[in-house]
C-alpha positions in Angstrom: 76.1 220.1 -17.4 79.2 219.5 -15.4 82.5 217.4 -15.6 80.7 214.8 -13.8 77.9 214.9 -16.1 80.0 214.4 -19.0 81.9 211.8 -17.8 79.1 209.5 -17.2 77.3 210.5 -20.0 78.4 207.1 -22.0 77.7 204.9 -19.3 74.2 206.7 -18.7 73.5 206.0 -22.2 74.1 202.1 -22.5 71.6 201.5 -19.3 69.2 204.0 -20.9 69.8 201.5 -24.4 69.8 198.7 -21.9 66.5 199.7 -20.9 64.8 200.3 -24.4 66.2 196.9 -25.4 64.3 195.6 -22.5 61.1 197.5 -23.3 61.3 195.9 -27.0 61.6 192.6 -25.7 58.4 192.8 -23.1 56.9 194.0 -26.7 57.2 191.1 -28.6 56.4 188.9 -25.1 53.3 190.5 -25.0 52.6 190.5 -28.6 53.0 186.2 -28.3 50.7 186.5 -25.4 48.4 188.1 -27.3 48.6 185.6 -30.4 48.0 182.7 -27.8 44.9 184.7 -26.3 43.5 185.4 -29.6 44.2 181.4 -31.0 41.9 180.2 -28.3 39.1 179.1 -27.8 36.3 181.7 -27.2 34.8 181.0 -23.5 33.2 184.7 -22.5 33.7 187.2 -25.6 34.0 190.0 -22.8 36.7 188.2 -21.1 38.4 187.8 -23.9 38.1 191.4 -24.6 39.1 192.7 -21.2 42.4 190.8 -21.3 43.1 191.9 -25.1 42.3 195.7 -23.7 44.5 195.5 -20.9 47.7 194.1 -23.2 47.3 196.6 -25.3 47.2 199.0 -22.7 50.6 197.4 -21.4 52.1 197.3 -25.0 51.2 201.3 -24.9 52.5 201.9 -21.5 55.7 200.3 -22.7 55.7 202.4 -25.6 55.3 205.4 -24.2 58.2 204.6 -21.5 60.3 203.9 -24.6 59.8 207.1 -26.4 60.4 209.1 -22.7 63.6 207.6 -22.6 64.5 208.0 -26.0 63.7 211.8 -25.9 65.9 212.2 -22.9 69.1 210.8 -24.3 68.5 213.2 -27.3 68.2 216.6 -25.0 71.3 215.5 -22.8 73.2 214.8 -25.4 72.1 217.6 -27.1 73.0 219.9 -24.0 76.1 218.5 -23.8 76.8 219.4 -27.6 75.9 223.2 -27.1 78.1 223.2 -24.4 80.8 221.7 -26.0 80.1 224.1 -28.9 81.8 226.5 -26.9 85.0 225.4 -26.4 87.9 225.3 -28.6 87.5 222.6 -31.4 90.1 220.6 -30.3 88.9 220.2 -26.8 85.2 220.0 -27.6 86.7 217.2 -30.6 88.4 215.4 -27.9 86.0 215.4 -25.0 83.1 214.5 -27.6 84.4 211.5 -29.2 85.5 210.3 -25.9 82.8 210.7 -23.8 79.8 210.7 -26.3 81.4 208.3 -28.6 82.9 206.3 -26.1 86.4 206.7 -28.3 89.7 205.3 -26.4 92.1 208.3 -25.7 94.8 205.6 -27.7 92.3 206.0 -30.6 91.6 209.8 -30.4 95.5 210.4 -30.3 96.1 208.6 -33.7 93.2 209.0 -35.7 91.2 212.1 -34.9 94.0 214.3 -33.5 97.4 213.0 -34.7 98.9 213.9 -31.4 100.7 211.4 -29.4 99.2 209.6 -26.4 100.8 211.5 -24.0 100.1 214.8 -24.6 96.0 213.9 -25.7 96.3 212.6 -21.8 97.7 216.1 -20.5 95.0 217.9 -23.1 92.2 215.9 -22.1 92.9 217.4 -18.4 93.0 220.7 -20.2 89.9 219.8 -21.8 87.9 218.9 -18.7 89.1 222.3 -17.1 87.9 224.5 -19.8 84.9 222.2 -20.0 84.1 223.1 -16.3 84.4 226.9 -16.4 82.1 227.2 -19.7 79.5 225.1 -17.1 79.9 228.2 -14.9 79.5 230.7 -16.8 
C-alpha cells in the first residue's frame, strides 16, 4: 500500500458499495422476472424451464460478483490496517479515521485528538510521510 493507495481508499470503497447496491437491485429485478415467468401460463414446460435455469444462473452470477467484491474491500482494508498498525497511534488514529472512516480533519481535531485544526493539518503531513516509509520498508 502506498500514500496514493490510502488516499483513495474511501472513494474506492463507495463505487465498490455503489456497485453491490447495484448487484442487489438486478436481484430483486430478476427475482420479479421470475415471479411473472412462473405466474404464467404454461405454453412448453421445457421453455419454461430453460428460462427459469438461466435466471437463476444470472441471480448466481450476480451473487458470486457480489461476494468477490465484498472480499476485496475486506483484504484492502485489512492491508491497510496492518500497515497502519505500524505507525505511531496517533498517526495510524489520524490517517485511519480519515481515510477509512471518511472523518473531516475539523472532526478528527476536536473529537478524536483534541488538537487544534491547525496542527492535525501539519500532523496529517507527518502522518502521510511516516505512512510512506513503513510502505518501503
Amino acid at each position: 500500500m502506498n500514500r496514493e493507495d490510502l488516499i483513495n481508499f474511501n472513494i474506492s470503497q463507495q463505487w465498490k458499495k455503489a456497485r453491490i447496491h447495484f448487484f442487489e437491485e438486478q436481484i430483486k429485478t430478476l427475482g420479479r422476472l421470475t415471479a411473472v415467468l412462473s405466474d404464467m401460463p404454461k405454453g412448453s414446460r421445457k421453455v419454461y424451464d430453460n428460462e427459469a435455469e438461466s435466471l437463476s444462473k444470472l441471480i448466481d452470477q450476480i451473487r458470486e460478483l457480489e461476494k468477490e467484491i465484498e472480499n476485496e474491500v475486506i483484504l484492502e482494508e485489512n492491508r491497510i490496517k496492518e500497515q497502519l498498525d505500524k505507525l505511531e497511534p496517533k498517526h495510524g488514529l489520524l490517517l485511519y479515521n480519515h481515510y477509512i472512516l471518511g472523518k473531516s480533519i475539523k472532526y478528527i481535531a476536536r473529537e478524536v485528538l483534541h488538537y487544534r485544526e491547525k496542527y492535525v493539518y501539519d500532523l496529517k503531513k507527518e502522518a502521510l510521510n511516516k505512512f510512506d516509509e513503513v510502505q518501503e520498508k
